[in-house]
TORKOL-4160 file (C-alpha; in steps of 0.2 Angstrom, whole numbers, padded with zeros to 4 digits, m for minus):
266
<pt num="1" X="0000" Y="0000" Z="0000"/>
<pt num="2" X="0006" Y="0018" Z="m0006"/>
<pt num="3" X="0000" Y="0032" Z="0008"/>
<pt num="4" X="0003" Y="0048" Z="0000"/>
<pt num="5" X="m0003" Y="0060" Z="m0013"/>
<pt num="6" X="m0007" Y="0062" Z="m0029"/>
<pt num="7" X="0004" Y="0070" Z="m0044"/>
<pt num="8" X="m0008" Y="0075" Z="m0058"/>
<pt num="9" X="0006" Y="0077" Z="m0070"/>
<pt num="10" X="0010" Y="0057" Z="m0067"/>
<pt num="11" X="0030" Y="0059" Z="m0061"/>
<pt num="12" X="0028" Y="0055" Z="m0043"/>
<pt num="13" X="0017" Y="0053" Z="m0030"/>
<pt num="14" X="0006" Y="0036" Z="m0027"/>
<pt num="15" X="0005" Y="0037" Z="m0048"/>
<pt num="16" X="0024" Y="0033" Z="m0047"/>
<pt num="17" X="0023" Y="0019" Z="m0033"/>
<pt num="18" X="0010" Y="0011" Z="m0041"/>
<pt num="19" X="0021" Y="0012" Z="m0059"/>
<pt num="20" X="0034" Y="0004" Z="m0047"/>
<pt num="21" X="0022" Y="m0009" Z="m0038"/>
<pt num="22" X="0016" Y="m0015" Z="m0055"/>
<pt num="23" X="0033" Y="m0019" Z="m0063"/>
<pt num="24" X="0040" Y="m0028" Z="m0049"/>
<pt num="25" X="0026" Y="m0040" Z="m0046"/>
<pt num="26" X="0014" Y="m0034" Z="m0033"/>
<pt num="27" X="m0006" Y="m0027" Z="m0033"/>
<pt num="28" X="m0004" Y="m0011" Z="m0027"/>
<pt num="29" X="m0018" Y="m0001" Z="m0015"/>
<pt num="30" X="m0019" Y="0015" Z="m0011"/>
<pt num="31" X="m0023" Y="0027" Z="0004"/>
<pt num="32" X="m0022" Y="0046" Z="m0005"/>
<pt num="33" X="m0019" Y="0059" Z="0006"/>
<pt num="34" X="m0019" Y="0075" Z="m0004"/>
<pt num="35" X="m0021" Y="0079" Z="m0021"/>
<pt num="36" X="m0009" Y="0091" Z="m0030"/>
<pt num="37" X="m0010" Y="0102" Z="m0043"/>
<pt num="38" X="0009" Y="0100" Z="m0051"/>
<pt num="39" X="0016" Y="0099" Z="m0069"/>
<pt num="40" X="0035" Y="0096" Z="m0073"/>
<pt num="41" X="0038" Y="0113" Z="m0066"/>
<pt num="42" X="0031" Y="0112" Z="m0051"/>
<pt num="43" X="0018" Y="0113" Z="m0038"/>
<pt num="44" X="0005" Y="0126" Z="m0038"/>
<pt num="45" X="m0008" Y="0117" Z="m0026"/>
<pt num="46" X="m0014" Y="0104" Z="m0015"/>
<pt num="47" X="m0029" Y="0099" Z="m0006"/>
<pt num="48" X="m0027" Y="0090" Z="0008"/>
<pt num="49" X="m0040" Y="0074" Z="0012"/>
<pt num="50" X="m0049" Y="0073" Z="0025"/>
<pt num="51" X="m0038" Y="0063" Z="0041"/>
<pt num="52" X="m0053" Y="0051" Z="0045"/>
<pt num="53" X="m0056" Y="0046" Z="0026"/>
<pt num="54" X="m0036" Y="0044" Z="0026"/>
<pt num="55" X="m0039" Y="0032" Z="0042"/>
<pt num="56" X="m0052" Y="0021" Z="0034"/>
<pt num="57" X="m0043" Y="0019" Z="0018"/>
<pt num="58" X="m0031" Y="0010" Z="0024"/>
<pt num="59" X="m0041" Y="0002" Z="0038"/>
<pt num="60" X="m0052" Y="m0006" Z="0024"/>
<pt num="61" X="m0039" Y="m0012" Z="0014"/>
<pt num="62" X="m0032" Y="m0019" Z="0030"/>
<pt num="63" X="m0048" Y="m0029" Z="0032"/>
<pt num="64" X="m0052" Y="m0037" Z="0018"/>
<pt num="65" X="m0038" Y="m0039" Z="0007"/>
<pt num="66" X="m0022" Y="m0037" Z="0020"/>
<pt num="67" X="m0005" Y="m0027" Z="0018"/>
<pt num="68" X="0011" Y="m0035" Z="0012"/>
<pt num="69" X="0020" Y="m0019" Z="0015"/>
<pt num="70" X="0019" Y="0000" Z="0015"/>
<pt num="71" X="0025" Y="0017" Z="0012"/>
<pt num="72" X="0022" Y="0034" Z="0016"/>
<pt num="73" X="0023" Y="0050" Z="0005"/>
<pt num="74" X="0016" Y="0065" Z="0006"/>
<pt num="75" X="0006" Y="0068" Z="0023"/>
<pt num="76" X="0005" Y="0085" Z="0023"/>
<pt num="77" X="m0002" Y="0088" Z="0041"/>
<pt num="78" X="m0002" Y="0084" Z="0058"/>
<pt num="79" X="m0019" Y="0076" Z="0058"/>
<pt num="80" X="m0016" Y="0068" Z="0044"/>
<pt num="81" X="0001" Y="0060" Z="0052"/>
<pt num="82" X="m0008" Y="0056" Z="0066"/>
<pt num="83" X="m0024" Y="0047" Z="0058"/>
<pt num="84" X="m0009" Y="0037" Z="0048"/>
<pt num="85" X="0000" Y="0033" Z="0065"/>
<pt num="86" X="m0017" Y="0027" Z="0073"/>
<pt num="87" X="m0022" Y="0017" Z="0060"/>
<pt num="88" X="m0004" Y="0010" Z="0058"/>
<pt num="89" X="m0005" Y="0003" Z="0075"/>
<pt num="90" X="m0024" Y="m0004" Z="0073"/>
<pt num="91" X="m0018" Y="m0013" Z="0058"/>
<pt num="92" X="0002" Y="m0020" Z="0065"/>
<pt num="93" X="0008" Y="m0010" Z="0053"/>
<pt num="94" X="0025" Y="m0004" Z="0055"/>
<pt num="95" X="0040" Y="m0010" Z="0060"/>
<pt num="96" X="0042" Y="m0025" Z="0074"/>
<pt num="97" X="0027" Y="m0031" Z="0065"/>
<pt num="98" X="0024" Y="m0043" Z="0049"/>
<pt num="99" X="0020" Y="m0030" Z="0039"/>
<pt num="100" X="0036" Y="m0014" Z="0037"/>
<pt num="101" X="0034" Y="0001" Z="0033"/>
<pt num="102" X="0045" Y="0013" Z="0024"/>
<pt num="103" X="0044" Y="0032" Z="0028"/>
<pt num="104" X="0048" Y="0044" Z="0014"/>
<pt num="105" X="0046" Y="0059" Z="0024"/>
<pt num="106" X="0043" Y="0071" Z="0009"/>
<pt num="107" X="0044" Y="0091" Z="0016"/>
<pt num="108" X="0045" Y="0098" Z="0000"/>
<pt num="109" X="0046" Y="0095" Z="m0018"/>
<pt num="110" X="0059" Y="0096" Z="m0028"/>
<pt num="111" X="0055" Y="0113" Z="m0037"/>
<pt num="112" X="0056" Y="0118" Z="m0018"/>
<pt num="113" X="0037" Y="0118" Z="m0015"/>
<pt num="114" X="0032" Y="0114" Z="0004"/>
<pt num="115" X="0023" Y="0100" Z="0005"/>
<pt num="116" X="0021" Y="0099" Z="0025"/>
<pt num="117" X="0015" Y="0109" Z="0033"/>
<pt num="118" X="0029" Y="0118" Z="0047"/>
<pt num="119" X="0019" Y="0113" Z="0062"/>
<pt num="120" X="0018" Y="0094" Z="0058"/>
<pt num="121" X="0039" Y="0092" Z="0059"/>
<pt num="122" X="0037" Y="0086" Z="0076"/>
<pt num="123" X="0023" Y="0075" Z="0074"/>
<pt num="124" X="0034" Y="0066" Z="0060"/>
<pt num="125" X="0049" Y="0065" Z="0071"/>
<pt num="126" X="0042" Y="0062" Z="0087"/>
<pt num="127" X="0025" Y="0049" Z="0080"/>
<pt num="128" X="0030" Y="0042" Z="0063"/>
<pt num="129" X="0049" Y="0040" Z="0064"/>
<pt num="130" X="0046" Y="0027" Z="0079"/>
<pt num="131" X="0035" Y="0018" Z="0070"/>
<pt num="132" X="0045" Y="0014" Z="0053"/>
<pt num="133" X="0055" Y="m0001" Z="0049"/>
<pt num="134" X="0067" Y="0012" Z="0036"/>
<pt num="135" X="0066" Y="0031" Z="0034"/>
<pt num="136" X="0072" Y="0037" Z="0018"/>
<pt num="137" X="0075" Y="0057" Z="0016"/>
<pt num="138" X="0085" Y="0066" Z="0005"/>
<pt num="139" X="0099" Y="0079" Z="0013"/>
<pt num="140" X="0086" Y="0093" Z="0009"/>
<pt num="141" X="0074" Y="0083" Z="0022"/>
<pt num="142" X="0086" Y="0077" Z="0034"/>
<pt num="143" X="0093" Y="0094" Z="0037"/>
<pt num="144" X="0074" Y="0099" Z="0041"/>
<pt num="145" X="0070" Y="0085" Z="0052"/>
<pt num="146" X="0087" Y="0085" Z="0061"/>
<pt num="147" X="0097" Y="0099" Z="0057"/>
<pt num="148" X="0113" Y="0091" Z="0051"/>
<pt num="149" X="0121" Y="0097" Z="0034"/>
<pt num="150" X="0124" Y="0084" Z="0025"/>
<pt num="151" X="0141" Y="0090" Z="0015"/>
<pt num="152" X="0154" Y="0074" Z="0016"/>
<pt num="153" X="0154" Y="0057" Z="0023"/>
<pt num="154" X="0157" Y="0063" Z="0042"/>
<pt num="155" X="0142" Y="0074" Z="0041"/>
<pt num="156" X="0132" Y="0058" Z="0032"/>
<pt num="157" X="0138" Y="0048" Z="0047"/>
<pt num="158" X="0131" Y="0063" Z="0058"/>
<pt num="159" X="0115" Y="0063" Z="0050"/>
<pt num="160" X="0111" Y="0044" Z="0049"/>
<pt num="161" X="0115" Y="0043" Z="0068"/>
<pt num="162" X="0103" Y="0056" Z="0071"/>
<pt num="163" X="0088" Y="0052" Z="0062"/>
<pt num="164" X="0091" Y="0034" Z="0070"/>
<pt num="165" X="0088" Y="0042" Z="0086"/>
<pt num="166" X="0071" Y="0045" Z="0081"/>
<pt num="167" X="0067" Y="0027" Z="0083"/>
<pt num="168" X="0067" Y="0018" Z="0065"/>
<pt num="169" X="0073" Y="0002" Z="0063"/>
<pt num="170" X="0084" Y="0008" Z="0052"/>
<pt num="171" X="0088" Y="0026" Z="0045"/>
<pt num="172" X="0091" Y="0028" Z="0027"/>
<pt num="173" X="0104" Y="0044" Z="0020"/>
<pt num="174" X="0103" Y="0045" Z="0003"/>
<pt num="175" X="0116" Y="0056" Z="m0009"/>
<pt num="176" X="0110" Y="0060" Z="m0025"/>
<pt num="177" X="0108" Y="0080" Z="m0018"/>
<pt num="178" X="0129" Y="0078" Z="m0013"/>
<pt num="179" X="0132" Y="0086" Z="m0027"/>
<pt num="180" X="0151" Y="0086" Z="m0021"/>
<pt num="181" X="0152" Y="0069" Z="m0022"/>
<pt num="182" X="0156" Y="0060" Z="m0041"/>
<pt num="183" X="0144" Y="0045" Z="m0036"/>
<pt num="184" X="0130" Y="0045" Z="m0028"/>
<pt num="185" X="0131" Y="0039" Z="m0012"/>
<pt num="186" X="0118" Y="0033" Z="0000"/>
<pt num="187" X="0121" Y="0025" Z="0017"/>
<pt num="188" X="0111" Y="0014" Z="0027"/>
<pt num="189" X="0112" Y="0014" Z="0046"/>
<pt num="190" X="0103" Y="0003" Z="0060"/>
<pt num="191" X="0114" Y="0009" Z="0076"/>
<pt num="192" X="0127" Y="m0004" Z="0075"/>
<pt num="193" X="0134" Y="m0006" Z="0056"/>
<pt num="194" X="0136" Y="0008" Z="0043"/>
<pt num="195" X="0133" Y="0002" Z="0025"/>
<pt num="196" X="0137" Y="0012" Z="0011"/>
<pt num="197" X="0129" Y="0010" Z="m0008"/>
<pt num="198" X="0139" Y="0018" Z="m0021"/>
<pt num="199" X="0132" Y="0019" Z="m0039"/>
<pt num="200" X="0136" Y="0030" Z="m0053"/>
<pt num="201" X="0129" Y="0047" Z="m0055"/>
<pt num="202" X="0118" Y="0047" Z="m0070"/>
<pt num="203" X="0119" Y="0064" Z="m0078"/>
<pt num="204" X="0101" Y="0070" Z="m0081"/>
<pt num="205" X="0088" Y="0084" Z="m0078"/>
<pt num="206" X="0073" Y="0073" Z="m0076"/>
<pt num="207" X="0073" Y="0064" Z="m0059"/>
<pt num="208" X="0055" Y="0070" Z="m0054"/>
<pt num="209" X="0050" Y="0057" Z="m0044"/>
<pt num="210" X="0066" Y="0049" Z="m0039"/>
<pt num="211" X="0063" Y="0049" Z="m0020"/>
<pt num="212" X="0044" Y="0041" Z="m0022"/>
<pt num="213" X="0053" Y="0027" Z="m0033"/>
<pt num="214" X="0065" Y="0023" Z="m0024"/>
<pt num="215" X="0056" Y="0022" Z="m0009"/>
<pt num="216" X="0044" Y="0011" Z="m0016"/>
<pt num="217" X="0053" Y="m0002" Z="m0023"/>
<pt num="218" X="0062" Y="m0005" Z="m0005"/>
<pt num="219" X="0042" Y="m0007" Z="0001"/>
<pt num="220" X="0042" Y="m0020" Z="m0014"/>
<pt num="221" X="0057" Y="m0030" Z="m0007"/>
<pt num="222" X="0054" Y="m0030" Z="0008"/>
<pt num="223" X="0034" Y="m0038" Z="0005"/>
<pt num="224" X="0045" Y="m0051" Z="m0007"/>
<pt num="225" X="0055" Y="m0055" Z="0010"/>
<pt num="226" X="0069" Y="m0043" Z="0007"/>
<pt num="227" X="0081" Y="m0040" Z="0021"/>
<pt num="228" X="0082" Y="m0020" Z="0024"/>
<pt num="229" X="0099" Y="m0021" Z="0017"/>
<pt num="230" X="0096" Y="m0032" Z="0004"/>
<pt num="231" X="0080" Y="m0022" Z="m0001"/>
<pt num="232" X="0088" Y="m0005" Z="m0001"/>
<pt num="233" X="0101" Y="m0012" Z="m0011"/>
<pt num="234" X="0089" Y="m0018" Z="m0024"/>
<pt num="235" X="0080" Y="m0002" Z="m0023"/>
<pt num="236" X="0096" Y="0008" Z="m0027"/>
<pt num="237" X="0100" Y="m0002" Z="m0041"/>
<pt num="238" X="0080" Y="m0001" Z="m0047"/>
<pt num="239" X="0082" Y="0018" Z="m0048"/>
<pt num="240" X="0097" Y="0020" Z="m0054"/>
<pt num="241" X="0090" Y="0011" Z="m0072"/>
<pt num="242" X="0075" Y="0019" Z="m0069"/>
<pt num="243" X="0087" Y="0039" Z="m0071"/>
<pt num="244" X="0095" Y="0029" Z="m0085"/>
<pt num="245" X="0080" Y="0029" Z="m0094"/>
<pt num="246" X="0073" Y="0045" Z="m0088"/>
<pt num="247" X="0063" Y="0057" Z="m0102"/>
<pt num="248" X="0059" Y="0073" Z="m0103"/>
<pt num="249" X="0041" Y="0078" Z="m0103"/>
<pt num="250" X="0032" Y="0097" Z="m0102"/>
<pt num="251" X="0045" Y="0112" Z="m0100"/>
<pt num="252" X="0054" Y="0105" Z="m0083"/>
<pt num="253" X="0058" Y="0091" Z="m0077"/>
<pt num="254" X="0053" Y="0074" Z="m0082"/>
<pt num="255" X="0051" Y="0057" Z="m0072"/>
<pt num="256" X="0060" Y="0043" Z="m0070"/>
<pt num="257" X="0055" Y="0029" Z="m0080"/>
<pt num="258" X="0055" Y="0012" Z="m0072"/>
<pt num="259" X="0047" Y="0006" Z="m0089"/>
<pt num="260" X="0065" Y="0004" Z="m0093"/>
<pt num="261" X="0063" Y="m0017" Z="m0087"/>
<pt num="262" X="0048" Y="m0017" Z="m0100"/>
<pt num="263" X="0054" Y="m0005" Z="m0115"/>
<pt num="264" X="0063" Y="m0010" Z="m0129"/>
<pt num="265" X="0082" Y="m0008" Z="m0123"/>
<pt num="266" X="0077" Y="m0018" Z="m0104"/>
């Protein structure tokens, strides 16, 4: 299950998790929790849903047809966090449970458009974070949620220890914003061991949706039985191919295209 917005121009958002779902093998449902009103050059609205039709989305998936595995996006507000949180819990979702949950704590998007709301930083950190098997915010995010500056591998080292303070199972660092970096490199951290997955930077303008695709094919590893490590491996190589193959679409930025397993040159 995808339990995030929507993107009407089709990039990112629960349209590029259930792209991701698909591809890899697995019916995806869906809990939507705002719908935006974006293009390739950005975000010009949102309207948030109401918190208790956010609950009973997922609580009557939950009944009937059961979660595998699940992911958060785009909450947008404090009541929406905590209706997510509640119902979470209700369902044994989250980590510590048969079911994980990834937490792509999205802030903004990448045009730089909030897309949560100030007040609801705490309520992610202090609710959510505990509840999540992996977290996976870009450096944009993590300097929000913890104030670290990602700029090298010390401050990387820095951040993952302090977003695994929060309470994940596991806390996720990627790179692709170290622009200082020729690779991009993304670190996995579960208070112990410190594992670092390097791939090549692919050299393109179109990455809308990166974040959501990346996240979304951990959540498919892990409902295949995935290890965290093994998952987030899978995932990084899944997106990498998927920036590969990215296109350009309207006057900005384009989406990544996991298509690329399906297209002509997979």
């Amino acid at each position: 299950m995808t339990i995030a917005g929507s993107d009407s121009g089709g990039g990112a958002g629960i349209q590029a998790d259930m792209r991701t779902f698909a591809l890899l093998g697995l019916h995806g449902c869906v809990a939507v929790t705002a719908v935006t009103v974006q293009n390739s050059l950005g975000v010009s609205g949102f309207q948030e849903i109401a918190p208790e039709t956010v609950s009973a989305q997922i609580r009557t998936v939950a009944d009937d047809i059961g979660i595998g595995a699940a992911k958060t996006g785009m909450l947008a507000s404090a009541p929406i966090i905590d209706a997510v949180v509640a119902q979470c819990t209700d369902s044994g979702i989250g980590r510590d449970t048969s079911t994980p949950l990834v937490v792509d704590p999205v802030c903004a998007s990448m045009h730089g458009n909030q897309l949560l709301a100030d007040s609801a930083l705490d309520t992610l950190r202090d609710k959510l974070f505990p509840l999540a098997t992996v977290v996976t915010p870009n450096l944009d995010e993590v300097r929000l949620i913890t104030g670290v500056d990602v700029v090298d591998t010390d401050s990387q080292r820095d951040a993952a220890k302090a977003l695994f303070d929060l309470g994940p199972a596991w806390a996720l660092v990627k790179g692709g914003h170290l622009r200082s970096s020729d690779h991009s490199p993304d670190l996995l951290y579960d208070g112990a061991e410190f594992i670092e997955l390097n791939h090549e930077r692919i050299d393109t303008t179109h990455d809308h949706g990166a974040g959501d695709t990346l996240a979304a094919a951990i959540t498919c590893a892990l409902a295949h039985g995935y290890s965290v490590p093994d998952a987030v491996a899978f995932a990084k190589e899944w997106v990498t191919r998927g920036l590969a193959a990215a296109y350009p679409l309207g006057a900005g930025h384009g989406p990544v295209n996991p298509l690329w397993r399906v297209g002509p040159n997979r």
